[in-house]
N, CA, C and O atoms as CSV, one atom per row, in Angstrom:
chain,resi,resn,atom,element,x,y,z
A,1,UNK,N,N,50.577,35.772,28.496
A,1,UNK,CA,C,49.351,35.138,28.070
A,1,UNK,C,C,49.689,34.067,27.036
A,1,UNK,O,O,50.654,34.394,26.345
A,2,UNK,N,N,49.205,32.976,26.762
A,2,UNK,CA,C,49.231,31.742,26.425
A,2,UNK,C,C,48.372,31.618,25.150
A,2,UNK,O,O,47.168,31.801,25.330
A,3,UNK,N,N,48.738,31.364,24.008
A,3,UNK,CA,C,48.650,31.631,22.409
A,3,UNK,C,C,47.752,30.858,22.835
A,3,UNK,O,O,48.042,30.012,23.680
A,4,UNK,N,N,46.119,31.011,22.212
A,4,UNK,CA,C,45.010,29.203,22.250
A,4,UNK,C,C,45.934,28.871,20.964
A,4,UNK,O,O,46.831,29.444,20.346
A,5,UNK,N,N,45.122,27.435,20.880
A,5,UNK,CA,C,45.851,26.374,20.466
A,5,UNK,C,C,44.480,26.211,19.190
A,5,UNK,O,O,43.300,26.157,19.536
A,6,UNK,N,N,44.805,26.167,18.126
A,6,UNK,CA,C,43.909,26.271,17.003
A,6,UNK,C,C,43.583,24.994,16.750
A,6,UNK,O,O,44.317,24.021,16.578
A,7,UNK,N,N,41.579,25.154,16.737
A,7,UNK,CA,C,40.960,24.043,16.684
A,7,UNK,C,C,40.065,24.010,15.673
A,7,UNK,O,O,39.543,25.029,15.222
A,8,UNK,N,N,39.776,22.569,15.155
A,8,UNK,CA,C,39.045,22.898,13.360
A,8,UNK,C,C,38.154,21.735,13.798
A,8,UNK,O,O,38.580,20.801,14.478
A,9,UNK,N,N,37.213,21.817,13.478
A,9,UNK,CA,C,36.168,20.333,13.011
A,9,UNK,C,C,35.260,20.661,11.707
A,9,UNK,O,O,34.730,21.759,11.535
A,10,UNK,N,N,35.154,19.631,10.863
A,10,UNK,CA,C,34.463,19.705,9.647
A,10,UNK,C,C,33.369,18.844,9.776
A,10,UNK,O,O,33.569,17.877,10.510
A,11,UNK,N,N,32.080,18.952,9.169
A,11,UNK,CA,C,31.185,18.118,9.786
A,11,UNK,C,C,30.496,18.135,8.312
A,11,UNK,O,O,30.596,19.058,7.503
A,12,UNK,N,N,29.811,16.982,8.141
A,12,UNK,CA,C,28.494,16.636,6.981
A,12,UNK,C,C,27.623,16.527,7.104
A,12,UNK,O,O,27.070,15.831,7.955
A,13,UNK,N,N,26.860,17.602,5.771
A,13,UNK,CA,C,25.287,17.185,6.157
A,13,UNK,C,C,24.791,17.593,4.848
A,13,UNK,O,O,25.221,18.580,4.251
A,14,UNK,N,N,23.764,16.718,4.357
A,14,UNK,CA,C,22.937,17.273,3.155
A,14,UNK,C,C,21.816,17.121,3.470
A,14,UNK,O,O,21.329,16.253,4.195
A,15,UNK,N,N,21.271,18.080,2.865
A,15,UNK,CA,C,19.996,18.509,2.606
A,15,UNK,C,C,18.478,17.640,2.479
A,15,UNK,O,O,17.347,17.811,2.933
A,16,UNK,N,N,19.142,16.622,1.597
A,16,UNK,CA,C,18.326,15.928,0.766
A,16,UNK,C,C,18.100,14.657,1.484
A,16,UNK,O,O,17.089,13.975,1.317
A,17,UNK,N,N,19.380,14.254,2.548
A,17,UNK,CA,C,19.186,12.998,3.367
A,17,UNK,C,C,18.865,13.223,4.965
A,17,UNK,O,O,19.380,14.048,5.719
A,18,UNK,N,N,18.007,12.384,5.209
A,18,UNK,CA,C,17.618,12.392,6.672
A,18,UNK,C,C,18.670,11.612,7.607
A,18,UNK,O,O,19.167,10.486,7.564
A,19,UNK,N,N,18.799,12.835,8.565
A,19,UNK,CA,C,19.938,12.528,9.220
A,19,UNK,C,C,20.577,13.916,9.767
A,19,UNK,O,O,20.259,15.026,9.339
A,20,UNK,N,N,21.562,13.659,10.820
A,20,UNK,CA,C,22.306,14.669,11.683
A,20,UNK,C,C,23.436,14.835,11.254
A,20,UNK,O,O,24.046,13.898,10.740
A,21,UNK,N,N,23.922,15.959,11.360
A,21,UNK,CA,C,25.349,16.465,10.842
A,21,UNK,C,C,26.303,15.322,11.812
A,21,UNK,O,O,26.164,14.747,12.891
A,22,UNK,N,N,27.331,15.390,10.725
A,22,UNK,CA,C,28.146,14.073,11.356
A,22,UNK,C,C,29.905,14.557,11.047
A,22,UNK,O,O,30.400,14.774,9.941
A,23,UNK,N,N,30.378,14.609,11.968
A,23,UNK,CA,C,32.105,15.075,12.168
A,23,UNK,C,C,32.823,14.195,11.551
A,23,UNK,O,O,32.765,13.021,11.917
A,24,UNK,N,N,33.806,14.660,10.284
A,24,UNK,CA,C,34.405,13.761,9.467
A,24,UNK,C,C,35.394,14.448,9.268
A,24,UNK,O,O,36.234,14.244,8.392
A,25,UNK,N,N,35.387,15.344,10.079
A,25,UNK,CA,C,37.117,15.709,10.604
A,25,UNK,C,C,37.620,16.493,11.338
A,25,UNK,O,O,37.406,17.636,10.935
A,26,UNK,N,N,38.372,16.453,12.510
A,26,UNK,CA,C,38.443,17.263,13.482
A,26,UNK,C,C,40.212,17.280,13.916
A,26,UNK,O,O,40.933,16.513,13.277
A,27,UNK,N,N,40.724,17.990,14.784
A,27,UNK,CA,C,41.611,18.026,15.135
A,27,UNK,C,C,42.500,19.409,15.961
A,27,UNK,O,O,41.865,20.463,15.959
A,28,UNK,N,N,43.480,19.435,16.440
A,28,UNK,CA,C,44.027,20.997,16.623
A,28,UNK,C,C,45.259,21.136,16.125
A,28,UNK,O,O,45.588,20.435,15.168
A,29,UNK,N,N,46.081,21.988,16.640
A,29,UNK,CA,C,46.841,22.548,15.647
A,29,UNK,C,C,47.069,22.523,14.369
A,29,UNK,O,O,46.210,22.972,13.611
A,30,UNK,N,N,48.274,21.992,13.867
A,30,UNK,CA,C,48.624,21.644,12.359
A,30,UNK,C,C,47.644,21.080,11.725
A,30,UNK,O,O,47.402,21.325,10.543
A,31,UNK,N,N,46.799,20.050,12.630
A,31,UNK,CA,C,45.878,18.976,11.960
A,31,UNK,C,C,44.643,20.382,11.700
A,31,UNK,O,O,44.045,20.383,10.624
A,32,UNK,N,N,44.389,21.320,12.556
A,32,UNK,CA,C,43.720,22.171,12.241
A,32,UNK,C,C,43.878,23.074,10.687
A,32,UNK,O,O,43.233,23.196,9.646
A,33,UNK,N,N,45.121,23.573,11.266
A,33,UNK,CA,C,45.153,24.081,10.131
A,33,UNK,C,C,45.293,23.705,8.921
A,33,UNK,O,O,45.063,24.402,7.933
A,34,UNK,N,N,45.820,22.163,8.932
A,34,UNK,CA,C,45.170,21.725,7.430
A,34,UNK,C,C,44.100,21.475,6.912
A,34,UNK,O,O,44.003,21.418,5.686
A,35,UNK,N,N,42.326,21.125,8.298
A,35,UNK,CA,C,41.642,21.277,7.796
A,35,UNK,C,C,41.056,22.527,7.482
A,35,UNK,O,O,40.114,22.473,6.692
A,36,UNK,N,N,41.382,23.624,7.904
A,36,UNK,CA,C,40.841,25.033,6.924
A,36,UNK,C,C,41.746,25.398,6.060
A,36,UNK,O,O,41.410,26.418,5.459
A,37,UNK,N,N,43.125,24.821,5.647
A,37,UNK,CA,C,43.070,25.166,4.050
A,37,UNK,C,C,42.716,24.299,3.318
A,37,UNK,O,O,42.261,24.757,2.270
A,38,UNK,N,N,42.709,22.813,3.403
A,38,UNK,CA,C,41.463,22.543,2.722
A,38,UNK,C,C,39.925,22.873,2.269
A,38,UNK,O,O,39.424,22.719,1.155
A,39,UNK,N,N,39.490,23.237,3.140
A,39,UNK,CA,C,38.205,24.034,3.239
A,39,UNK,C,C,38.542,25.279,2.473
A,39,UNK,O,O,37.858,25.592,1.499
A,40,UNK,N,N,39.477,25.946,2.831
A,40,UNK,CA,C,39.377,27.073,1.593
A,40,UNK,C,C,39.735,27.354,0.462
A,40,UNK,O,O,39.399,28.366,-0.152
A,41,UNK,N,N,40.774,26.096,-0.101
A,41,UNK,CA,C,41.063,25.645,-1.396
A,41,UNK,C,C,39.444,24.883,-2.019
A,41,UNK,O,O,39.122,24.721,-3.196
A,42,UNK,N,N,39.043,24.702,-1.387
A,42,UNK,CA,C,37.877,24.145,-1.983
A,42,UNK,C,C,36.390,24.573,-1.586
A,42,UNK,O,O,35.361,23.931,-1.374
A,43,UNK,N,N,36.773,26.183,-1.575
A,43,UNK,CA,C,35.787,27.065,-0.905
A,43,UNK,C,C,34.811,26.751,-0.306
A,43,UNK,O,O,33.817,26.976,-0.996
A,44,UNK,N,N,34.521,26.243,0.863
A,44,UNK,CA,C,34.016,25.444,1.920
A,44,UNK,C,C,33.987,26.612,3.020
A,44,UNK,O,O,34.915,27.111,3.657
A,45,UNK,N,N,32.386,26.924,3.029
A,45,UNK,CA,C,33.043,28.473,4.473
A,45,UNK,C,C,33.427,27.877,5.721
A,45,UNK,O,O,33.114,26.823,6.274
A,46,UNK,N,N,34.145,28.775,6.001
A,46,UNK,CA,C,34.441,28.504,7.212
A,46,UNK,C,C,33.943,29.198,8.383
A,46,UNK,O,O,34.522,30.259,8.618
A,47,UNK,N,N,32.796,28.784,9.360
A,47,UNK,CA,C,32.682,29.550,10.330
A,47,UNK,C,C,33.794,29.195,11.935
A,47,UNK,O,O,34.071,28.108,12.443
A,48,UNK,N,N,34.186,30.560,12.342
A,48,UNK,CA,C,34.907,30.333,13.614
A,48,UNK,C,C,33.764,30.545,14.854
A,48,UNK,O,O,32.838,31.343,14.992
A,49,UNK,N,N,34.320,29.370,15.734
A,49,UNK,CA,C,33.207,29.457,17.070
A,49,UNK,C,C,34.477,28.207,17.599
A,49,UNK,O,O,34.759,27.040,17.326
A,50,UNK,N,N,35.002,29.363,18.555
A,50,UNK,CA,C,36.089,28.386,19.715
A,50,UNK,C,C,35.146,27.272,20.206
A,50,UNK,O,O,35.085,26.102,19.828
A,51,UNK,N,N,34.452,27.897,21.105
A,51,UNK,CA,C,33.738,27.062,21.917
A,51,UNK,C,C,32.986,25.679,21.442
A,51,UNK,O,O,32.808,24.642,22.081
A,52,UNK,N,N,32.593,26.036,20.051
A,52,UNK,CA,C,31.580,24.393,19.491
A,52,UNK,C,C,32.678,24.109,18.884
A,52,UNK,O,O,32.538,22.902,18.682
A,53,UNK,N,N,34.033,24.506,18.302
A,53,UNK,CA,C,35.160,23.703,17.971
A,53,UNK,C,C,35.509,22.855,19.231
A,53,UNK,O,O,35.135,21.683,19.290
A,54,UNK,N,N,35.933,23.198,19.830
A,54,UNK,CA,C,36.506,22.516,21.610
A,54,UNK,C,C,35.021,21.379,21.669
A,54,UNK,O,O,35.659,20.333,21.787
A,55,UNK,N,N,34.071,21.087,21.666
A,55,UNK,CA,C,33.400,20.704,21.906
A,55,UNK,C,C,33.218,19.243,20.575
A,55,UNK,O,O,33.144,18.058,20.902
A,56,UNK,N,N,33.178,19.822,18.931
A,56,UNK,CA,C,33.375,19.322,17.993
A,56,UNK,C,C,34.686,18.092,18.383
A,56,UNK,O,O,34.493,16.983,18.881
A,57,UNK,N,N,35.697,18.552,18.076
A,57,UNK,CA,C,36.998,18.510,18.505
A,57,UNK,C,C,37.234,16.941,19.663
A,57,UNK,O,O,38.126,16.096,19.585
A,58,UNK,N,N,36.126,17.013,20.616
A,58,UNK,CA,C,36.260,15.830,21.231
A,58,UNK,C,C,35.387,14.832,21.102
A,58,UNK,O,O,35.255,13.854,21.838
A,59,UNK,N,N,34.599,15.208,19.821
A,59,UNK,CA,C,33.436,14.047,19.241
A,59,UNK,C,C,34.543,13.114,18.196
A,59,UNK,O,O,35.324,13.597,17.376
A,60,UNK,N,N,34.317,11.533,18.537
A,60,UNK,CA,C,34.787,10.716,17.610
A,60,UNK,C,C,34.306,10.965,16.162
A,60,UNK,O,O,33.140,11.243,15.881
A,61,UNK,N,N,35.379,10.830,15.209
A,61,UNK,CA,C,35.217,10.976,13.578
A,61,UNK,C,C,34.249,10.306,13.313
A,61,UNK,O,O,34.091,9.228,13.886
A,62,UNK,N,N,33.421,10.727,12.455
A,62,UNK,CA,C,32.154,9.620,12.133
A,62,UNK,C,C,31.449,9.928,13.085
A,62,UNK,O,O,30.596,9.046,12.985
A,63,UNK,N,N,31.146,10.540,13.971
A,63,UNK,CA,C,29.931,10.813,15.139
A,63,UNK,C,C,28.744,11.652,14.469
A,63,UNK,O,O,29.113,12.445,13.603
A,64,UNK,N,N,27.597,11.605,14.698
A,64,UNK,CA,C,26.447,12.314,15.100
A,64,UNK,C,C,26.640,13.426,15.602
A,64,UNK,O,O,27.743,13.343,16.141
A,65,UNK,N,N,26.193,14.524,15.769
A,65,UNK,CA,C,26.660,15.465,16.521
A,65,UNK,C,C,25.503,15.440,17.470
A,65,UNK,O,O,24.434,15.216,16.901
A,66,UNK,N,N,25.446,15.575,18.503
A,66,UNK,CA,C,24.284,15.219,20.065
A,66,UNK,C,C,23.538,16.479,20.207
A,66,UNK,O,O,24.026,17.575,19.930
A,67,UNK,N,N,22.455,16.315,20.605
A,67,UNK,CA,C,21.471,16.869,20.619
A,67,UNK,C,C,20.975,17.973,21.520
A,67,UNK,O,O,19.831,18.417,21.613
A,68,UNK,N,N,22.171,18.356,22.224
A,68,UNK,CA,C,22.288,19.476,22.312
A,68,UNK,C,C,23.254,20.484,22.114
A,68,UNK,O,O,23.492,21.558,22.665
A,69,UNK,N,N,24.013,19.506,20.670
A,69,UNK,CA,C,24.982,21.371,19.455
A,69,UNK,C,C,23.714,21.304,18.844
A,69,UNK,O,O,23.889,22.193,18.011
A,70,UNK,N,N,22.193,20.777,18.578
A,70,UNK,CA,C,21.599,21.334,17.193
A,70,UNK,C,C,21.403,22.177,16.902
A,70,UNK,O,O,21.219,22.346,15.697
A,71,UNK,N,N,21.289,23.523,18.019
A,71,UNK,CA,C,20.937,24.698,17.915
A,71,UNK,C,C,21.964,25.551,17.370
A,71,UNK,O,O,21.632,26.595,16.809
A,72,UNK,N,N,23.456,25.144,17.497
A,72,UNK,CA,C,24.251,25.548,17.645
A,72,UNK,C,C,24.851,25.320,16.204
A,72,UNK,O,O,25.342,26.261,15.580
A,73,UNK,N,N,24.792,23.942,15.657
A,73,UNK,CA,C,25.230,23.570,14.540
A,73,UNK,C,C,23.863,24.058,13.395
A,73,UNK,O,O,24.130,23.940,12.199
A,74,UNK,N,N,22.904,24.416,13.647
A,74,UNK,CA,C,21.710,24.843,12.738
A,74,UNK,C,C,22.113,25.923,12.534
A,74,UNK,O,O,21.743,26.325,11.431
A,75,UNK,N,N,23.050,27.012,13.378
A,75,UNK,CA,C,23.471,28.226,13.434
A,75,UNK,C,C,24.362,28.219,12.463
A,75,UNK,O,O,24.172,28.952,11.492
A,76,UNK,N,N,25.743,27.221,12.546
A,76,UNK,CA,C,26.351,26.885,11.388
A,76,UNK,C,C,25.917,26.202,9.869
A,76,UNK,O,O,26.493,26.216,8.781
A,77,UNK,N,N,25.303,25.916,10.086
A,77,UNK,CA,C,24.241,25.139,8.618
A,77,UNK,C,C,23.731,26.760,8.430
A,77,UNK,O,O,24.413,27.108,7.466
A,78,UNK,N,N,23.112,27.645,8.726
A,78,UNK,CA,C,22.361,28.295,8.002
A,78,UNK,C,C,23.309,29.944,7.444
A,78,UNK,O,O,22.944,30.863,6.711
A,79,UNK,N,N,24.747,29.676,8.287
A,79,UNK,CA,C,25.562,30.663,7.864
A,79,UNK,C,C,26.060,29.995,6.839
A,79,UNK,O,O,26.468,30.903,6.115
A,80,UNK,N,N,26.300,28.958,6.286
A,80,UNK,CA,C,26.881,28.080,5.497
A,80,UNK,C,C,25.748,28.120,4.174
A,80,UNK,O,O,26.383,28.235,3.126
A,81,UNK,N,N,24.382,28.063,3.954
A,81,UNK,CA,C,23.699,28.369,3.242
A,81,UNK,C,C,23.430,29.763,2.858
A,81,UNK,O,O,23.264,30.006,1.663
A,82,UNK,N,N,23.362,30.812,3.825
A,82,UNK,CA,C,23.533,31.937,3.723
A,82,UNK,C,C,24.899,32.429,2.590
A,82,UNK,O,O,24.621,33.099,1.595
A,83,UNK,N,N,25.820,32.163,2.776
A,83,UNK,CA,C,27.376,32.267,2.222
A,83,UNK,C,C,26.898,31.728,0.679
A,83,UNK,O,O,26.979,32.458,-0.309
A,84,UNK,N,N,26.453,30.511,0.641
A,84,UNK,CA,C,26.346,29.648,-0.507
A,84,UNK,C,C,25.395,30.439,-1.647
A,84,UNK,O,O,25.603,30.628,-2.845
A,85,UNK,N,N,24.419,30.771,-0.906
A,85,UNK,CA,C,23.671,31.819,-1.797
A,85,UNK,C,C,23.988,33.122,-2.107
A,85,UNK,O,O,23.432,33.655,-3.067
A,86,UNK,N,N,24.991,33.862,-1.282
A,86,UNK,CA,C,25.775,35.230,-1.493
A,86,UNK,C,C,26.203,35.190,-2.785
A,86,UNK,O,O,25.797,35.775,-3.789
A,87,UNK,N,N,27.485,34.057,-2.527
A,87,UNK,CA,C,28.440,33.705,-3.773
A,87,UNK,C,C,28.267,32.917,-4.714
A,87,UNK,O,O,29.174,32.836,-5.543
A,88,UNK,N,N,27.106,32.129,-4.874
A,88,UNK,CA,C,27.248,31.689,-6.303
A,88,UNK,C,C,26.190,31.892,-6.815
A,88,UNK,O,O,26.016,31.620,-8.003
């Protein structure tokens, strides 16, 4: 069986501005794994989801994310607020 191949995308979004989460960094392997230790040096949660990574992953940097991850990325936005309010 065939190791998957580790995939990361980081995406932006605030609260306060109107507008769609937008991918400002993506990549796999190494490039992956440097973006989740970044993210966790700078305690940034991290949720895992292969499938909207693979999907993340082939959106150009600086993209919009399309309109049909919103459901998917609202899922991640609200585990990400969820977390935020746990811990601090």
């Amino acid at each position: 069986m065939k190791k998957p191949i580790k995939l990361a995308a980081a995406l932006k979004y605030e609260e306060e501005e109107p507008g769609t989460p937008i991918v400002i960094a993506s990549g796999q392997g190494e490039i992956a794994a440097r973006i989740l230790e970044i993210a966790r040096r700078e305690k940034v949660p991290v949720c895992e989801d292969q499938a909207l990574a693979q999907v993340l992953v082939a959106l150009e940097i600086g993209t919009e994310i399309p309109p049909e991850l919103y459901q998917a990325v609202a899922q991640i936005i609200a585990f990400v607020w969820q977390m935020n309010k746990k811990y601090s």
